[in-house]
N, C-alpha and C positions, 0 to 999 in steps of 0.2 A: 465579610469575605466573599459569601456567592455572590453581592450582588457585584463587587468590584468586579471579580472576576468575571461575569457575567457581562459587563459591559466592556473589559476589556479582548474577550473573546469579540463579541459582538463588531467592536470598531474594526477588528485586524482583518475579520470578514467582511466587510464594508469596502477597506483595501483592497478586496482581493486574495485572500490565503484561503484558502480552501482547507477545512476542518473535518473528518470523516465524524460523523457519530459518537463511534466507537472511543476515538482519541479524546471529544470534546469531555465525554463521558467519564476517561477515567482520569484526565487533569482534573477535574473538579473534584472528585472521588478524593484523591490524591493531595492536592493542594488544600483541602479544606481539614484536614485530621490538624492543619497548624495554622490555624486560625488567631492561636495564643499566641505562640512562640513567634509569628512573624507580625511586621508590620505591614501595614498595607503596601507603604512605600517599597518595601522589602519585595513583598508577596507580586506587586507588577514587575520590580526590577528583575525579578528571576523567572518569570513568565515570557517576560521579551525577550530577554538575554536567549533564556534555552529556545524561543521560536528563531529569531534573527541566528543562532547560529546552526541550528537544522537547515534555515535554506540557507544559509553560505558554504554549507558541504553539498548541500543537493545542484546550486548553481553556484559554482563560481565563476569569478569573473576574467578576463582577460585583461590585463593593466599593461601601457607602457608608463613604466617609471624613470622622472627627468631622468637625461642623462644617457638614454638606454635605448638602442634600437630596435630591441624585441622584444613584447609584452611577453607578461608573466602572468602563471595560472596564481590568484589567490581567493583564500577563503579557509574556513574554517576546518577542523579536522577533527575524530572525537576527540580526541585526546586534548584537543584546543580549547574543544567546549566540554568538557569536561574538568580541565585546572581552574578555568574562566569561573563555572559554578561553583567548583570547591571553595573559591577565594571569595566568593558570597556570601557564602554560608560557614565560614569562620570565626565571622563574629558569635557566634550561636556555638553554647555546648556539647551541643546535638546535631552538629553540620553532617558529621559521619553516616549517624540517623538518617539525616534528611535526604540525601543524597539516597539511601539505600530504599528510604518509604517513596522517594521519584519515583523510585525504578531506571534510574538513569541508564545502566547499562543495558538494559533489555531495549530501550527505549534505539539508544545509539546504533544496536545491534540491526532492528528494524531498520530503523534509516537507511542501514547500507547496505543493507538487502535490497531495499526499495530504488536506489541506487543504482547499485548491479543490475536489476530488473530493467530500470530504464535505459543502461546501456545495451543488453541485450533489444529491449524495445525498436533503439532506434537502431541499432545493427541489423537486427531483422527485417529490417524496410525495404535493404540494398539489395535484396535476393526472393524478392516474391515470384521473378519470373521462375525458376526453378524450386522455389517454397513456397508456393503462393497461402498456405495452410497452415494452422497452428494444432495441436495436440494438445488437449490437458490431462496430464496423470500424474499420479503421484511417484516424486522422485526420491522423497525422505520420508523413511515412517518416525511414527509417531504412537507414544505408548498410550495416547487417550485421541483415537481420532476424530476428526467431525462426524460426527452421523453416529456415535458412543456416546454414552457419560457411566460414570458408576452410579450405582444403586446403593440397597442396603448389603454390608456386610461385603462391601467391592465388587460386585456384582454387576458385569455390564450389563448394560441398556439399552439397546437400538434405539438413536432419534432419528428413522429415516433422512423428514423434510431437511436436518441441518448437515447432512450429507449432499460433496459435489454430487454424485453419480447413483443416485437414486432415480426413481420415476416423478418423485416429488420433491427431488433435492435443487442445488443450486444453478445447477445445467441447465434443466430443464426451465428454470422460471427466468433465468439469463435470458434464454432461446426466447422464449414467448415477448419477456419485455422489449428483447430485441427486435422480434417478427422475423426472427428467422428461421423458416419453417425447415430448409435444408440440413439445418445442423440440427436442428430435432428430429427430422429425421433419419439421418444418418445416427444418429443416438438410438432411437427406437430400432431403428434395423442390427445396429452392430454392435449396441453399448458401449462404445469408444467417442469422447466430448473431441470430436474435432468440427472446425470453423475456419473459412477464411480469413487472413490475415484483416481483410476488410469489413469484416462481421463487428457488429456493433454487441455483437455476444460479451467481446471482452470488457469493453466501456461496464455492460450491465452489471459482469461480473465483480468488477470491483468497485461500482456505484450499493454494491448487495443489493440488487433486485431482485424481489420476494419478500424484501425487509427486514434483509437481515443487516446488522447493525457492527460485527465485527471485522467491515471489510477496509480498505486502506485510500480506494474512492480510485486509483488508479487502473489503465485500461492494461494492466501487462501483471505479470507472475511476481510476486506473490501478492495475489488478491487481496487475503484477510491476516489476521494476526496470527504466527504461528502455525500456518500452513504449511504442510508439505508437498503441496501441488504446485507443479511446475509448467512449461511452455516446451513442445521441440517441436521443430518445422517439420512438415509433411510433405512431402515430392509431390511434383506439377503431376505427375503419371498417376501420382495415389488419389489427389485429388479429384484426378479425373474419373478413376474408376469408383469413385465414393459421390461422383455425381454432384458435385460442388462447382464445379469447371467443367466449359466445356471444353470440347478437344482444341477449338479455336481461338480461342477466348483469353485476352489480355488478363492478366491477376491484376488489384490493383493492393497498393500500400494502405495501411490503415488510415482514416482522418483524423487527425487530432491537428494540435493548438500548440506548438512547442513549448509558448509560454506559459501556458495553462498544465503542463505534459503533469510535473511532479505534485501530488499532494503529499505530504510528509506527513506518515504517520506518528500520532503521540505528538504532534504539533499543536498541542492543545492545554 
C-alpha cells in the first residue's frame, strides 16, 4: 500500500498538483489503516476520484454545450464528491467506516474555506490603491490554539515558536524568509502582523516557513489547518503611517500564478 501510494502521490506531482506536507502526511496515515480491506485497484481509484474532484470544486470550468450560446460553470460540488465516494466504497461493509476514518467531511470543509480564501484573494487585488495592506488576526477562536497544547491532567502549555504572534512564532520567521524587514518591523514596534499586499510574508506563510508542516501551501487566509486567523485590508493612510508606503508611492497587487494560485488541502 505505501509504496503504491507512494508513487501515485509522486506522479500527480510530477503533473503538477501541488501537495502541502501536512496533506501528503495524513492521506497516508489514513489510507494505510486499510491496507486489508482495500485493493490496490480500489485504494488508487479512490485516491484519484477524491483529488480530480477537490480541483473541479477549486477550478471549474466554463463549457459551452452543443446547442447553446452561453457557456456554463461546471464541476464538482461536495456533495457530488461525496455520493461519487459513497458509491465506491459500497461494495465494502464498512464503506460508512471508511468514509468516516477519510475524514471526509473535515477534509470538504477545508476545501471551501480554501475556496472562499481564494476569492477573497483575488477580490482583494482590485483595491490595493485604497488597501494596499493586509492584517493578520485572529477572527475565530479556538478552544486549543496554536502556540497551546494540553499537559498533564489538562493543563495548558505555552508552545510559543507554534504561535502566529510570538517573537519566535510564525510572523516573525514568515518576515525573515520573506526579507521583509518592514513588517518585522512594524511587528516589533506595534505587535500587529501587518504586510503589504505585495509582501511575499504571505507566500511564506503558507509555504510554513520555519518548518512547520501544518500549513495549506497557499499565499492567502487560511494558512494552516484549522486556523483562526484571518486577512482584513488596511487603508493607504494606515499604511502610510506604519511606514510601509510611502506617501507617494504606487501599492502594487500581490505576484502570483493563477494557475499555480490553488493548492488543495488534504489533496493528498
Amino acid at each position: 500500500m505505501a509504496t503504491d501510494l507512494t508513487s501515485a502521490l509522486d506522479e500527480l506531482k510530477r503533473g503538477g498538483f501541488r501537495v502541502p506536507p501536512a496533506a501528503e502526511a495524513a492521506v497516508r496515515r489514513q489510507l494505510v489503516q486499510f491496507a486489508d480491506a482495500l485493493d490496490e485497484k480500489t485504494k488508487r481509484q479512490l485516491l484519484q476520484k477524491f483529488l480530480d474532484g477537490l480541483q473541479s470544486i477549486a477550478r471549474p470550468v466554463q463549457t459551452l454545450r452543443l446547442g447553446e450560446t452561453r457557456t456554463v460553470t461546471e464541476g464538482a460540488t461536495p456533495a457530488s464528491l461525496t455520493s461519487d465516494i459513497n458509491k465506491l466504497l459500497l461494495r465494502f461493509e464498512n464503506g460508512a467506516a471508511l468514509v468516516a476514518e477519510l475524514n471526509l467531511g473535515f477534509k470538504l470543509d477545508v476545501a471551501n474555506k480554501v475556496m472562499r480564501g481564494a476569492g477573497h484573494f483575488l477580490t482583494d487585488q482590485t483595491d490595493v490603491d485604497e488597501y494596499p495592506a493586509w492584517e493578520l488576526h485572529r477572527i475565530y477562536d479556538r478552544d486549543l490554539p496554536r502556540g497551546e497544547k494540553r499537559g498533564p491532567k489538562g493543563a495548558i502549555i505555552e508552545v510559543p515558536d507554534e504561535a502566529w504572534d510570538t517573537e519566535d512564532g510564525r510572523w516573525v520567521k514568515a518576515c525573515a524568509d520573506a526579507g521583509d524587514d518592514e513588517a518585522l518591523r512594524v511587528f516589533n514596534e506595534t505587535g500587529r502582523m501587518v504586510a503589504l499586499k505585495s509582501s511575499g510574508v504571505w507566500a511564506a506563510l503558507g509555504a510554513g516557513a520555519g518548518g512547520y508542516d501544518d500549513t495549506l501551501g497557499n499565499p492567502f487566509a487560511p494558512f494552516a489547518f484549522n486556523s483562526g486567523y484571518g486577512t482584513d485590508g488596511v487603508p493607504r493612510l494606515e499604511a502610510i503611517e506604519l511606514g510601509l508606503l510611502a506617501t507617494d508611492e504606487r501599492a502594487k497587487p500581490a505576484d502570483y500564478d493563477f494557475k499555480q494560485l490553488f493548492t488543495i488541502p488534504e489533496a493528498a
